[in-house]
C-alpha positions as a Markdown table, in Angstrom:
| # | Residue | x | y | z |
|---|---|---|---|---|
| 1 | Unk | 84.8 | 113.9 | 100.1 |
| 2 | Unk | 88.3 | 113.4 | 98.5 |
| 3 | Unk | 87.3 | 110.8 | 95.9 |
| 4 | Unk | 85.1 | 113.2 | 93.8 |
| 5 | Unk | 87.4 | 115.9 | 93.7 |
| 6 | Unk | 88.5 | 117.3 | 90.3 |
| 7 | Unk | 92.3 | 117.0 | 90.8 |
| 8 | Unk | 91.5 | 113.5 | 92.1 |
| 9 | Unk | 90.0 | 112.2 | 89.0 |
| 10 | Unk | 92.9 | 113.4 | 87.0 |
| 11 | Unk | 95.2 | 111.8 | 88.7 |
| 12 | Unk | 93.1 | 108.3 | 88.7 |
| 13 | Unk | 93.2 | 109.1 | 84.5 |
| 14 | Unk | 96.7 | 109.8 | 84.9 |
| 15 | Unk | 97.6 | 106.7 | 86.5 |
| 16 | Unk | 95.4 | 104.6 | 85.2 |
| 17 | Unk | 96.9 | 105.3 | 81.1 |
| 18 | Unk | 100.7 | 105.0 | 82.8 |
| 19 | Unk | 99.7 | 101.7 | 84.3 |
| 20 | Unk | 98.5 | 100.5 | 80.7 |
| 21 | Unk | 101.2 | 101.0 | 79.2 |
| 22 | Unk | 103.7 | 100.1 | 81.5 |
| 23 | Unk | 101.7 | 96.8 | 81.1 |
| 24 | Unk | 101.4 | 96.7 | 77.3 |
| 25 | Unk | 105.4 | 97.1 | 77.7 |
| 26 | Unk | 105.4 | 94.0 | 80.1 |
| 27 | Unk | 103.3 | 91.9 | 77.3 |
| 28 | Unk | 106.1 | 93.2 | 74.9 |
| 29 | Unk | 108.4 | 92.0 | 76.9 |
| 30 | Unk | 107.0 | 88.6 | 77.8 |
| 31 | Unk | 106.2 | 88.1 | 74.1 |
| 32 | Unk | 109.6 | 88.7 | 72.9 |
| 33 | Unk | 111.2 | 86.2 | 74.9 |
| 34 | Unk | 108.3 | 83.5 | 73.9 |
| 35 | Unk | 109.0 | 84.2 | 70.6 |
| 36 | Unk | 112.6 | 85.0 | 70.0 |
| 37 | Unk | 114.5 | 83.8 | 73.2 |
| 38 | Unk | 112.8 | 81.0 | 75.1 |
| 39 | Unk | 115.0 | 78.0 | 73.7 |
| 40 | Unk | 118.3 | 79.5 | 75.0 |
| 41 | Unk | 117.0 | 80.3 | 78.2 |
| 42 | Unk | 118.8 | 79.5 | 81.7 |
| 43 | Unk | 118.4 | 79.8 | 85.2 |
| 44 | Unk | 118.3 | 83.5 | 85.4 |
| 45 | Unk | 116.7 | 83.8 | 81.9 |
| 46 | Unk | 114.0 | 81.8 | 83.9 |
| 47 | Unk | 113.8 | 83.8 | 87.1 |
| 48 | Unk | 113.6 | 87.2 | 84.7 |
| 49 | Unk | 110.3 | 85.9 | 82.8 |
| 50 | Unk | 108.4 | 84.5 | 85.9 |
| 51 | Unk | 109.0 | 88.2 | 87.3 |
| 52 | Unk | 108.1 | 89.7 | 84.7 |
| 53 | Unk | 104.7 | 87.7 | 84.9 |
| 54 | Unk | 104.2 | 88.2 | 87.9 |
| 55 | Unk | 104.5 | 92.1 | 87.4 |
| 56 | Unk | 101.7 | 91.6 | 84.6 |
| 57 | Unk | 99.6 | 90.4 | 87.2 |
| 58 | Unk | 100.6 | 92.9 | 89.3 |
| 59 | Unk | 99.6 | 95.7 | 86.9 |
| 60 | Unk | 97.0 | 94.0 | 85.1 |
| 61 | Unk | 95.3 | 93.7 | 88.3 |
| 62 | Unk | 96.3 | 97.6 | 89.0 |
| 63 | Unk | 94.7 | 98.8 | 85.8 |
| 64 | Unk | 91.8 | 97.2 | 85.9 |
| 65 | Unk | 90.7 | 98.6 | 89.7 |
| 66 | Unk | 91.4 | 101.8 | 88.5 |
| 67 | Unk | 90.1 | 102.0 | 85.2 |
| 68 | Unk | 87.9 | 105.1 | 84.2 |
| 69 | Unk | 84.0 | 104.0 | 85.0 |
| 70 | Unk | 81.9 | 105.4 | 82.1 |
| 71 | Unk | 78.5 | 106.7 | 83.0 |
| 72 | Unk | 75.4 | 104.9 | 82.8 |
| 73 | Unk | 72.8 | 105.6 | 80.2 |
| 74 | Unk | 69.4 | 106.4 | 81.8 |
| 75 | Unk | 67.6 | 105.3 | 79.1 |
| 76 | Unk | 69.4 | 101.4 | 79.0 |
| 77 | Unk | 69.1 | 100.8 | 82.5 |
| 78 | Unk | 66.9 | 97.7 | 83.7 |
């Protein structure tokens, strides 16, 4: 089976840490024009922050499908 191959595991940590913090960058980004740069916004000012959500979505929804799964405790199952 593919999925539980060493090498593929590595790569799922691999991507998973470049997706988060090409996300946190997105936030940065988003937040900075809330903050500093929203007022003097125009048309393409406009189109640049609704793609920019929509690439948070994009890899918010990315990093959380392929986030590392932690192991369950025996002891604290139910």
């Amino acid at each position: 089976m593919i999925s539980s191959s060493p090498n593929f595991l590595n790569m799922k940590k691999i991507l998973f840490y470049i997706s988060l913090i090409i996300t946190i960058y997105i936030v940065y980004i988003i937040s900075n024009i809330f903050i500093y740069h929203f007022d003097k916004l125009n048309n393409f000012g406009l189109g640049f922050l609704i793609g920019e959500l929509v690439l948070l979505v994009i890899f918010s929804f990315l990093t959380y499908k392929i986030r590392p799964e932690k192991k369950k405790n025996q002891y604290f199952q139910s």
